[in-house]
C-alpha positions as CSV (number, residue, x, y, z in Angstrom):
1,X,70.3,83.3,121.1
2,X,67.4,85.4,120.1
3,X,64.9,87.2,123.0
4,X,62.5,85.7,120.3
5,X,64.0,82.1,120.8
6,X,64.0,82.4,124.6
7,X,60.1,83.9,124.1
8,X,59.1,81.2,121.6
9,X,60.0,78.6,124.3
10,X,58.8,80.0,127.5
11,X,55.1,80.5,125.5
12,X,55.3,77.0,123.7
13,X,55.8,75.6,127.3
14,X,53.2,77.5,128.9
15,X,50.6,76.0,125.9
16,X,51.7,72.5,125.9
17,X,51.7,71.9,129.8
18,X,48.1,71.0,129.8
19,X,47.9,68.9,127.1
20,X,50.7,67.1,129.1
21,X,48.8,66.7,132.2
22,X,45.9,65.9,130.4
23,X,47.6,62.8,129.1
24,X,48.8,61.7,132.2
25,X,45.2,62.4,134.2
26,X,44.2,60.0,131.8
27,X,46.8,57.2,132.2
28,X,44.3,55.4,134.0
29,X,41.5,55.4,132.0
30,X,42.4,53.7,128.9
31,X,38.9,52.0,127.8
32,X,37.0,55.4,128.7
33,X,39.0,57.4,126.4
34,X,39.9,55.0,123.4
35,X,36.0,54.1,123.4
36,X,35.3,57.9,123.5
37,X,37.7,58.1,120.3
38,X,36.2,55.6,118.5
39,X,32.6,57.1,119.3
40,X,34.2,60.5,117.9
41,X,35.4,59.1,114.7
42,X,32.5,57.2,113.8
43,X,30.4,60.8,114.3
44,X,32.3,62.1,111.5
45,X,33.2,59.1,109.3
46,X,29.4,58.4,109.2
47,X,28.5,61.6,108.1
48,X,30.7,61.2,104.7
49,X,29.9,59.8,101.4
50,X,32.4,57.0,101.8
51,X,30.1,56.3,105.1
52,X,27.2,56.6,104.3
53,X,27.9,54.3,101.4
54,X,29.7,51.5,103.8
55,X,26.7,51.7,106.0
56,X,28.5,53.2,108.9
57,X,27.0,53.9,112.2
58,X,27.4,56.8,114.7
59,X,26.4,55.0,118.0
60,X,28.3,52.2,117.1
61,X,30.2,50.7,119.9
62,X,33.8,49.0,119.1
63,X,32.4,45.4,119.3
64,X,29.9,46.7,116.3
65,X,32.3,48.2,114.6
66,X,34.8,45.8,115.0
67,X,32.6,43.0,113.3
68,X,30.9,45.5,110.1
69,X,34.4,46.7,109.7
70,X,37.3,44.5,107.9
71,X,41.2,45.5,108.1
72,X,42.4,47.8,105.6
73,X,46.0,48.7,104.0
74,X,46.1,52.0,101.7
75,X,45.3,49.9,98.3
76,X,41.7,49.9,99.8
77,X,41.5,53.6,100.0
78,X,43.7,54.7,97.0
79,X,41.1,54.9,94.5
80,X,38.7,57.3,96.4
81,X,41.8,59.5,97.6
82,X,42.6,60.2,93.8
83,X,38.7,61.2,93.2
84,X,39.1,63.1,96.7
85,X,42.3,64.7,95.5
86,X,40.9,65.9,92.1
87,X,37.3,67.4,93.7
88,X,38.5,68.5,97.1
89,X,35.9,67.2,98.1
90,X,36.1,65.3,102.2
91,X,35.0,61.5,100.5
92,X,36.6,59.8,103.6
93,X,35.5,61.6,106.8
94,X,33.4,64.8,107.5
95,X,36.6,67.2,108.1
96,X,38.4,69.2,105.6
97,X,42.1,68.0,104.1
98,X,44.4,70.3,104.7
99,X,47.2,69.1,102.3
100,X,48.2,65.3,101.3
101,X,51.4,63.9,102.9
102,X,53.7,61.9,100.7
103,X,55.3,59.2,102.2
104,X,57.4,56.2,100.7
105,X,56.9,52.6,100.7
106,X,59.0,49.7,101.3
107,X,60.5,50.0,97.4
108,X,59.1,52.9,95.4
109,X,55.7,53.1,95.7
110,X,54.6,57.0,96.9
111,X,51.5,57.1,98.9
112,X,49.6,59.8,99.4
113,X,48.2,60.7,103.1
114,X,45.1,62.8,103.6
115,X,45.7,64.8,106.4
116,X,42.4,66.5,107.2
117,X,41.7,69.1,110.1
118,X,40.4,66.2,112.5
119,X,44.0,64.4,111.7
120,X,46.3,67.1,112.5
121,X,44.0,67.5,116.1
122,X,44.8,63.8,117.1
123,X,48.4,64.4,115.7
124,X,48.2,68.1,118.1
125,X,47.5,65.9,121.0
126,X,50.9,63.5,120.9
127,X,53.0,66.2,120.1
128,X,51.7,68.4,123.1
129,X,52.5,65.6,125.4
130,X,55.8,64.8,123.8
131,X,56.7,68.2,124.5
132,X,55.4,69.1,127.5
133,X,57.7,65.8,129.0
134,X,60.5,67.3,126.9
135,X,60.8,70.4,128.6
136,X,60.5,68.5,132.0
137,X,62.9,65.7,130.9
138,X,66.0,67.9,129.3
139,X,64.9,71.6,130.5
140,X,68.7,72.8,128.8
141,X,67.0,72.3,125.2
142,X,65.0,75.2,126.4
143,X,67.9,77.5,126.2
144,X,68.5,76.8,122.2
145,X,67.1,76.7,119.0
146,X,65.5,73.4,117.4
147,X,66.2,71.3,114.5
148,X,62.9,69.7,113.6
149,X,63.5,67.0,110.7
150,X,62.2,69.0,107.6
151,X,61.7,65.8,104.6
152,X,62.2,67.1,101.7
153,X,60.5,65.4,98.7
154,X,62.8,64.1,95.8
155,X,63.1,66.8,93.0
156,X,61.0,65.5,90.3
157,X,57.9,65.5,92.7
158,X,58.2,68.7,93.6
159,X,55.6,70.2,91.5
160,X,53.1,67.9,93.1
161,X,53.1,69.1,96.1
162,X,51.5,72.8,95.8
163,X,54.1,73.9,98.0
164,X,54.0,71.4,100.9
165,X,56.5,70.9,103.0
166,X,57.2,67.9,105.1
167,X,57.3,69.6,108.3
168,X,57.1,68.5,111.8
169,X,56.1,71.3,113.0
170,X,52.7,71.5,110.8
171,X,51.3,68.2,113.1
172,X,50.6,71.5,116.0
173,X,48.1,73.6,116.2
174,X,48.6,76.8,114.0
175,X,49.4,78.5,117.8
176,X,51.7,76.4,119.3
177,X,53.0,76.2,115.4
178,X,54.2,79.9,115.3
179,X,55.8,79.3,118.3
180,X,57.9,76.4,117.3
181,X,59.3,78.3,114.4
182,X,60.4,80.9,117.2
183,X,63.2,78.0,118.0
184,X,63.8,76.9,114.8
185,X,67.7,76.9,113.9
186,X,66.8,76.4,110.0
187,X,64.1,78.3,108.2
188,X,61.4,76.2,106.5
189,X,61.9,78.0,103.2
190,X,65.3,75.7,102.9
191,X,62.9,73.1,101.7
192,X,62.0,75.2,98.7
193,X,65.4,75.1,97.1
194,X,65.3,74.3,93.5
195,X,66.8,70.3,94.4
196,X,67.1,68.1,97.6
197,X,71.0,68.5,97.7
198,X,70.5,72.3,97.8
199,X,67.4,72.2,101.0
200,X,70.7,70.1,102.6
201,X,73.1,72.5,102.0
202,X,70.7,75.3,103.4
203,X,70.2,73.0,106.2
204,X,73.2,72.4,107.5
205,X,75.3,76.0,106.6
206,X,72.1,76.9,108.9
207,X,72.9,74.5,111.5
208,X,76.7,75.3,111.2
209,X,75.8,78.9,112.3
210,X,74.4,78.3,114.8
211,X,76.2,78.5,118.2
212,X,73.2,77.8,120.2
213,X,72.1,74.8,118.5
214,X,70.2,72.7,121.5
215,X,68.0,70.1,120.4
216,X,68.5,67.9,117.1
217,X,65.5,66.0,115.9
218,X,65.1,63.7,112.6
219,X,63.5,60.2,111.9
220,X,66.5,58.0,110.7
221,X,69.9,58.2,112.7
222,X,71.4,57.6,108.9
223,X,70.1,61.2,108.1
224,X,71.7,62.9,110.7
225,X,74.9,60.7,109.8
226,X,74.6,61.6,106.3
227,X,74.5,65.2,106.4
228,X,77.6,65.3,109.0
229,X,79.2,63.6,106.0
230,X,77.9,66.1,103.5
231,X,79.9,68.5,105.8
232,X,82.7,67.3,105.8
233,X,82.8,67.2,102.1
234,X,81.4,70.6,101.4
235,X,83.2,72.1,104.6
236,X,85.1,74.9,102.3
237,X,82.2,75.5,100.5
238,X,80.0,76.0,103.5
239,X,83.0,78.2,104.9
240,X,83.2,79.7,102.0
241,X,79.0,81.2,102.0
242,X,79.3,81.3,106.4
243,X,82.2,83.8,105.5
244,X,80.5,86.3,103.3
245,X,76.8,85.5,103.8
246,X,76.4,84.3,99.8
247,X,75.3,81.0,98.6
248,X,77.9,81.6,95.7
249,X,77.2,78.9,92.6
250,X,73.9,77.9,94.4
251,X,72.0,81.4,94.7
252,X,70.1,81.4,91.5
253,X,68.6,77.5,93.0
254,X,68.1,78.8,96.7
255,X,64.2,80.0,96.0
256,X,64.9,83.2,97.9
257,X,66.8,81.9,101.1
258,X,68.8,83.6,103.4
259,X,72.2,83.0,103.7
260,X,73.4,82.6,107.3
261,X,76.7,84.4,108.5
262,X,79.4,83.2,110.5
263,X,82.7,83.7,110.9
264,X,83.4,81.6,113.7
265,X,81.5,78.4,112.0
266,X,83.7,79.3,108.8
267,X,87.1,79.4,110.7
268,X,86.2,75.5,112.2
269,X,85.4,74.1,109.4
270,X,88.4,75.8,107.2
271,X,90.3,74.4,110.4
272,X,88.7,70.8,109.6
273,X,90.3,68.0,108.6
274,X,87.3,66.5,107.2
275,X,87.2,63.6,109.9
276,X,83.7,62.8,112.1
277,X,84.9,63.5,115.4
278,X,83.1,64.3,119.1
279,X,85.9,66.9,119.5
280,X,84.7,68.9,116.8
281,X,81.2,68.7,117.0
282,X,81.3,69.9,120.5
283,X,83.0,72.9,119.1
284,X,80.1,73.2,116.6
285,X,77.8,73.0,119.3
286,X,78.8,73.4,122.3
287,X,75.3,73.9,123.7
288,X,73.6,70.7,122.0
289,X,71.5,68.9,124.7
290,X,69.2,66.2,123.1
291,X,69.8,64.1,119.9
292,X,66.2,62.2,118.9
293,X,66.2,59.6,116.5
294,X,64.8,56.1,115.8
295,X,67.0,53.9,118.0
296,X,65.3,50.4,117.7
297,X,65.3,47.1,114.9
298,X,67.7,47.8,112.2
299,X,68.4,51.7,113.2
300,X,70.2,50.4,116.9
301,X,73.5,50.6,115.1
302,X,73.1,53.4,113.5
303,X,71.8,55.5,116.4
304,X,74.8,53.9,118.7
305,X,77.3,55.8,115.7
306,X,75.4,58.8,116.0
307,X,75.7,58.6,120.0
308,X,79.2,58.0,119.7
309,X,79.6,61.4,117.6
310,X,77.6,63.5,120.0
311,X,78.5,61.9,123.4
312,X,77.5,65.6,125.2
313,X,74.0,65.7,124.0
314,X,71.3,63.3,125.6
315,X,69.8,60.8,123.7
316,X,66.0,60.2,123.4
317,X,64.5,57.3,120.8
318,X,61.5,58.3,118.7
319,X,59.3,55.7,119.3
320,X,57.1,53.9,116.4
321,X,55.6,56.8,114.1
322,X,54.2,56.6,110.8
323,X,52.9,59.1,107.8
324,X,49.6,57.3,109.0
325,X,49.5,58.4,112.4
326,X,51.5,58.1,115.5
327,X,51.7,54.2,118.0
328,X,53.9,55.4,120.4
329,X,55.9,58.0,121.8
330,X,58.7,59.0,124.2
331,X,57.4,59.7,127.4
332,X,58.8,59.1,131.4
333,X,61.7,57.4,129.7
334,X,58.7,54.6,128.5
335,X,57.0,54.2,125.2
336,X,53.4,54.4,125.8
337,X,50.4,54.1,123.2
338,X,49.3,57.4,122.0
339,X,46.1,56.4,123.3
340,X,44.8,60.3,123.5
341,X,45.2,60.5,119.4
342,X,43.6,57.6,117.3
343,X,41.7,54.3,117.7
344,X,43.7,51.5,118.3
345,X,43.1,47.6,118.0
346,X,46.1,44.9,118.1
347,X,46.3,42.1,115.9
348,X,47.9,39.1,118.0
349,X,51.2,37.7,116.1
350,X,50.5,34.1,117.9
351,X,47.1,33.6,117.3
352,X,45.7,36.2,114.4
353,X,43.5,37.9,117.2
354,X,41.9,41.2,116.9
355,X,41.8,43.1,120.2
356,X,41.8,46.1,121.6
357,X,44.4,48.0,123.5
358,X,43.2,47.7,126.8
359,X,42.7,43.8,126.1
360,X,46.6,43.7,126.1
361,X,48.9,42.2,128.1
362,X,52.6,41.6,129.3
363,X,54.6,40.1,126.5
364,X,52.2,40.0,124.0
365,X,53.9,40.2,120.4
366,X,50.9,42.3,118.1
367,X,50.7,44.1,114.7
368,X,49.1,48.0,115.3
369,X,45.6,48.8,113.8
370,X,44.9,52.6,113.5
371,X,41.9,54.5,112.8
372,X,42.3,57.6,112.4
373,X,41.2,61.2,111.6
374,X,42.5,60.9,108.0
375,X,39.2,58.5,107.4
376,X,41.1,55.4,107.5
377,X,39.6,52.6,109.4
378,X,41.3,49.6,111.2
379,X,44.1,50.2,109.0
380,X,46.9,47.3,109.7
381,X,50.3,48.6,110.0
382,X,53.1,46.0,108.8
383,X,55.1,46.5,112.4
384,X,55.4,44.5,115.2
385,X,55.8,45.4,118.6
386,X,55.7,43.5,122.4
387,X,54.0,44.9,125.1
388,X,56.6,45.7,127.5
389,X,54.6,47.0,130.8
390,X,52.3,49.4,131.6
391,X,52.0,53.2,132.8
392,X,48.7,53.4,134.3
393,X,46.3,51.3,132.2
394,X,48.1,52.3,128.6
395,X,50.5,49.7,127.5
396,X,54.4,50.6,127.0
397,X,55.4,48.8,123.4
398,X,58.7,47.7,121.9
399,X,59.2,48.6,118.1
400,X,60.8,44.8,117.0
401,X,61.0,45.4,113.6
402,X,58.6,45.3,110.3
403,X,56.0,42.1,109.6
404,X,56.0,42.6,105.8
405,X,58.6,39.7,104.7
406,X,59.7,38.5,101.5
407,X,58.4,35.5,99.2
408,X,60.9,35.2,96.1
409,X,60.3,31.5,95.5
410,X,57.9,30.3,98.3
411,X,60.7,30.6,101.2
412,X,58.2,33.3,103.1
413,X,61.4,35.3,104.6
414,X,60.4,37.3,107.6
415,X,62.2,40.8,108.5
416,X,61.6,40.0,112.1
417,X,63.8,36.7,111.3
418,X,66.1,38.5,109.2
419,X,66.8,40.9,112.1
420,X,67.7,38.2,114.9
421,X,70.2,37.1,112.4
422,X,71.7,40.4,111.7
423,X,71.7,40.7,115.3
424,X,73.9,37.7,115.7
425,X,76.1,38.5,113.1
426,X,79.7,38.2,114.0
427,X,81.9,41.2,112.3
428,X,84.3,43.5,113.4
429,X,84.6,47.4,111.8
430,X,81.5,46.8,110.2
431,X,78.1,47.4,110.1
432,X,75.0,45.7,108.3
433,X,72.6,48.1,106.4
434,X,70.3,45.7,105.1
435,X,69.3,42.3,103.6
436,X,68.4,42.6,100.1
437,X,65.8,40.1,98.6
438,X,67.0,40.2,95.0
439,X,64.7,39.1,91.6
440,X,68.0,38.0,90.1
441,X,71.0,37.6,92.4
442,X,73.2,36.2,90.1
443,X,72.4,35.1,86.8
444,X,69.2,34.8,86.6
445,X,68.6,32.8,89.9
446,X,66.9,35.3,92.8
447,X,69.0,35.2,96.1
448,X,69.2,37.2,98.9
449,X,72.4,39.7,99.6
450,X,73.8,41.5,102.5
451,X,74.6,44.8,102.6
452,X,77.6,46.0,104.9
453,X,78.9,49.1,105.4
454,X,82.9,48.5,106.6
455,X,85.8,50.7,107.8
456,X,88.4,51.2,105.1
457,X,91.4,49.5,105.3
458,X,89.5,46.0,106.1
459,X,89.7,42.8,104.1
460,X,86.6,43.2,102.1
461,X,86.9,39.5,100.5
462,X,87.3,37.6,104.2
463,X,84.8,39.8,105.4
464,X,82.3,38.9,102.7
465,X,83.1,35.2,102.7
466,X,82.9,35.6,106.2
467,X,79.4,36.8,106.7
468,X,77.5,35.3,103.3
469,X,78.2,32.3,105.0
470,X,76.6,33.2,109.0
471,X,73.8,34.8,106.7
472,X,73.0,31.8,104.3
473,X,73.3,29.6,108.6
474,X,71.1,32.0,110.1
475,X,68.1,31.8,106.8
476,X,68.3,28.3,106.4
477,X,67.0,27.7,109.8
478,X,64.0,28.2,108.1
479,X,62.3,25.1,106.7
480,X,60.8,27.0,103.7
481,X,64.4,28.6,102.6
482,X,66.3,25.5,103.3
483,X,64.2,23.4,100.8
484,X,64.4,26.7,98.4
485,X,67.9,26.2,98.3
486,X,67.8,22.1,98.2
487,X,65.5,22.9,95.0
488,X,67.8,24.7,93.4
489,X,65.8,28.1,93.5
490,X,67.6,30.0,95.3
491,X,71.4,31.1,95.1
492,X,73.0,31.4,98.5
493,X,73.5,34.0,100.0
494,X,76.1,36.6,99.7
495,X,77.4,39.7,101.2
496,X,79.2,43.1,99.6
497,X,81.1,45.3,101.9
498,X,82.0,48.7,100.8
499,X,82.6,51.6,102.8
500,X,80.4,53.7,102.0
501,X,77.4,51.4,102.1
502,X,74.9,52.8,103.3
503,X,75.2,56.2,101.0
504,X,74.9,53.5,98.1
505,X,71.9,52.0,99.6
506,X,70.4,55.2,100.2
507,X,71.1,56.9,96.9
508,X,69.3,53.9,95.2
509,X,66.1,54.8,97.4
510,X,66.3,57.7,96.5
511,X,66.4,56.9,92.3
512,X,63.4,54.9,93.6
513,X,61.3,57.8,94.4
514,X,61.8,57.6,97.8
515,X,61.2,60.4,100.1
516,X,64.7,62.3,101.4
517,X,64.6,61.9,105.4
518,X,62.2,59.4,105.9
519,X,64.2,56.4,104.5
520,X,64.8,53.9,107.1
521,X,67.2,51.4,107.4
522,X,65.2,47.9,106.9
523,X,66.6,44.8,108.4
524,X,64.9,43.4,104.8
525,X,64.1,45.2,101.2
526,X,62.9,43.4,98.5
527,X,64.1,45.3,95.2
528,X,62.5,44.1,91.7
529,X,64.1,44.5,88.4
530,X,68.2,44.6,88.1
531,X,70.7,44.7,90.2
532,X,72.2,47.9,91.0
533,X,75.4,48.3,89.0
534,X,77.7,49.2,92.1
535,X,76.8,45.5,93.6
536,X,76.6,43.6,90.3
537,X,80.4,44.3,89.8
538,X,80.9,43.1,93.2
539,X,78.5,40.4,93.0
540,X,80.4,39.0,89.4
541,X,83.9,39.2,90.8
542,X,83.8,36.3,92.5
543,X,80.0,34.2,93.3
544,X,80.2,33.4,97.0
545,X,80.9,29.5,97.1
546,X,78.6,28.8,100.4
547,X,78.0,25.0,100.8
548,X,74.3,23.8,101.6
549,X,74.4,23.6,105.5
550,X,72.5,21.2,107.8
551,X,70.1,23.5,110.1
């Protein structure tokens, strides 16, 4: 390791202490700050055309504001961030836009994030706490380099972007920023490869060369997965360019990109027999200390395979982030609310309420509301989460999965539902990936099928016959399905197992414009239009024959 890693660290440290203590001087003073946040933001959301034209108020306090102001989603703002795109002009809030952030939907819809000076400041604020507790928490990541989840955007887009990079690291302050990329085990510039399959090549022959690989952080577990996969199958390839420092076939694509050198990486994986094991990643890197990764909802089994893989590392779950803004955020081993970053207000699950955060309590089951730097006001997440305790005054939530269900026919599927049965599913060498809510199932009939990812070798029919019908049990516990299905407008539910599900599922996000590294497993997708070929010829083999059931 570099005298510039070990620097990079020791500095980076030194800078984010105080923001650390900062936010836990605070812990007891929820009301104070978030009201002193909301006071802030109104200040410069005021002073904006958008503001000035919605009548917005400096001296506001949250009970005003809370009353002029209705709940938003991004439709309400995407008309004025197009104008704001084309003028560069600040439409939303007084504070300049750095770049836009694309992040995916649900489907395929791209959305595009302002994320203005005043943004990236809240966004400075999280990140120094959340890394002043990581040095405290796992002080042997300090004696590494970083992988920091770099989200590349799909090919196609690329010329959208003016050179913008989906980088962690850009949420610091320029500072603390340069110091990051001190640690940094992969070189941004990977994300300026020609194609997305290229960036992950860079990436992990990178990583691969590495010996002093320490700390290993990306959004979905299924993206760490997936490029341990990717190894395996380029393993002589990557031996091949860690071997003589080339990037062979690829150079002309690699946008300038080093190639890293390594003989030692290029004699393990020549040495490789291609199969994921702990033994050989701990030969990779022998000096990896934390793994972070969503760990909650639909990503638990996911993140327990990736555990299994890297049993020498430490594990530490992301908490609930978004493109929008940040919720919550590792922290003492608790999730607390960012409460040092944006406004927040809860909307009650039970009872539609509107409250703020320091109205929560105990056990309460609420849907975020952000506002936030970006100019967006009380703008409603589609998450859940319960309030699980308290450090201080600031509530500690649980991510419980997403609130935007699915309404094919009137049977008003909710993912929260869909993941208690998924939870309950009974299978063996297999793992769900997720529940897709189909326009036309079979036939021309919507329905609603299972995707399962399962170990090869197992009885893919029995399995499928097996689980269609715990799935179709577990839905039509709903009134509203149950009578779908009684009416005819619904086919029952099936189930395809293959063994490489979830590459399937995730290479048809990706066709759908979806953004590379921030796909998440869903307990529940709806996709329009046809059915993907690969399940179709599953699907038409043989139509699941699932009986009507009493529930």
């Amino acid at each position: 390791m570099g005298i510039g890693t070990t620097l990079g660290h020791q500095l980076l440290r030194s800078l984010v202490n105080p923001g650390c203590r900062r936010f836990e001087q605070q812990l007891g003073q929820l009301e104070q700050v978030q009201r002193e946040r909301l006071s802030r933001w109104l200040a410069a959301a005021a002073n904006s055309p958008e503001g000035r034209k919605r009548g917005l108020q400096a001296d506001w306090t949250w009970e005003q504001f809370a009353k002029a102001v209705p709940l938003s989603t991004y439709k309400d703002y995407a008309e004025v961030l197009e104008r704001q795109r084309v003028s560069k002009e600040a439409l939303l809030i007084d504070s300049p836009t750095v770049r836009y952030q694309p992040t995916s939907g649900s489907t395929s819809a791209v959305k595009w994030i302002p994320y203005s000076k005043m943004f990236l400041a809240e966004m400075d604020e999280v990140i120094t706490a959340w890394f002043g507790d990581l040095y405290r928490q796992y002080p042997a990541q300090m004696h590494g380099t970083h992988y920091w989840s770099l989200s590349w955007i799909p090919t196609e887009m690329r010329s959208q972007t003016a050179g913008d990079i989906n980088d962690d690291m850009k949420m610091l302050s320029f500072g603390k920023r340069l110091l990051a990329y001190l640690t940094q085990a992969v070189p941004q510039d990977v994300a300026l490869a020609e194609t997305s399959d290229d960036s992950l090549f860079a990436t992990i022959a990178n990583l691969c060369a590495d010996e002093h690989f320490a700390f290993l952080s990306v959004w979905s577990p299924t993206f760490a997965l997936g490029a341990m996969e990717q190894m395996s199958q380029w393993r002589l390839e990557l031996a091949h360019s860690l071997a003589t420092g080339t990037w062979g076939a690829r150079e002309p694509r690699m946008a300038g990109t080093r190639c890293p050198r390594s003989d030692r990486a290029a004699r393990l994986l020549r040495a490789w027999d291609g199969q994921l094991s702990p033994t050989f990643f701990k030969q990779l890197w022998p000096k990896l200390a934390v793994v972070s990764a969503w760990d909650t909802a639909a990503a638990a089994p996911w993140a327990q395979r990736l555990r299994e893989l890297l049993p020498h590392a430490s594990f530490q779950g992301k908490g609930l982030w978004a493109t929008e803004g940040v919720v919550t955020f590792p922290f003492r081993g608790r999730f607390p609310l960012a409460y040092t970053s944006h406004f927040y207000e809860f909307e009650r699950v039970d009872t539609g309420e509107v409250i703020p955060s320091w109205q929560l309590k105990e056990g309460m089951e609420v849907i975020p509301i952000m506002t936030t730097g970006s100019g967006f006001a009380r703008y409603k997440m589609s998450d859940v989460v319960r309030v699980d305790g308290f450090l201080g005054t600031v509530p500690c939530l649980t991510f419980l999965g997403r609130n935007d269900g699915v309404d094919l026919v009137g049977e008003k599927t909710a993912a929260t539902r869909v993941q208690e049965v998924l939870d309950g599913l009974q299978m063996q060498r297999a793992m769900p990936v997720t529940l897709l809510a189909l326009d036309e199932s079979r036939g021309r009939t919507p329905g609603y099928v299972l995707l399962v990812e399962c170990q090869a070798g197992v009885d893919t029919q029995a399995l499928q016959d097996s689980l269609s019908a715990q799935v179709e049990l577990g839905l039509m516990s709903s009134f509203h399905y149950k009578l779908a299905r009684e009416l005819g407008q619904l086919q029952a539910a099936a189930c395809v197992a293959l063994p490489h599900m979830r590459e399937v599922y995730l290479d048809q996000c990706r066709l759908r414009g979806m953004i590379e590294g921030n796909i998440k497993i869903e307990p529940l997708r709806h996709w329009k239009g046809a059915i993907p070929d690969v399940l179709r010829d599953v699907l038409d083999q043989k139509a699941p024959q699932v009986a009507l059931i009493d529930a």
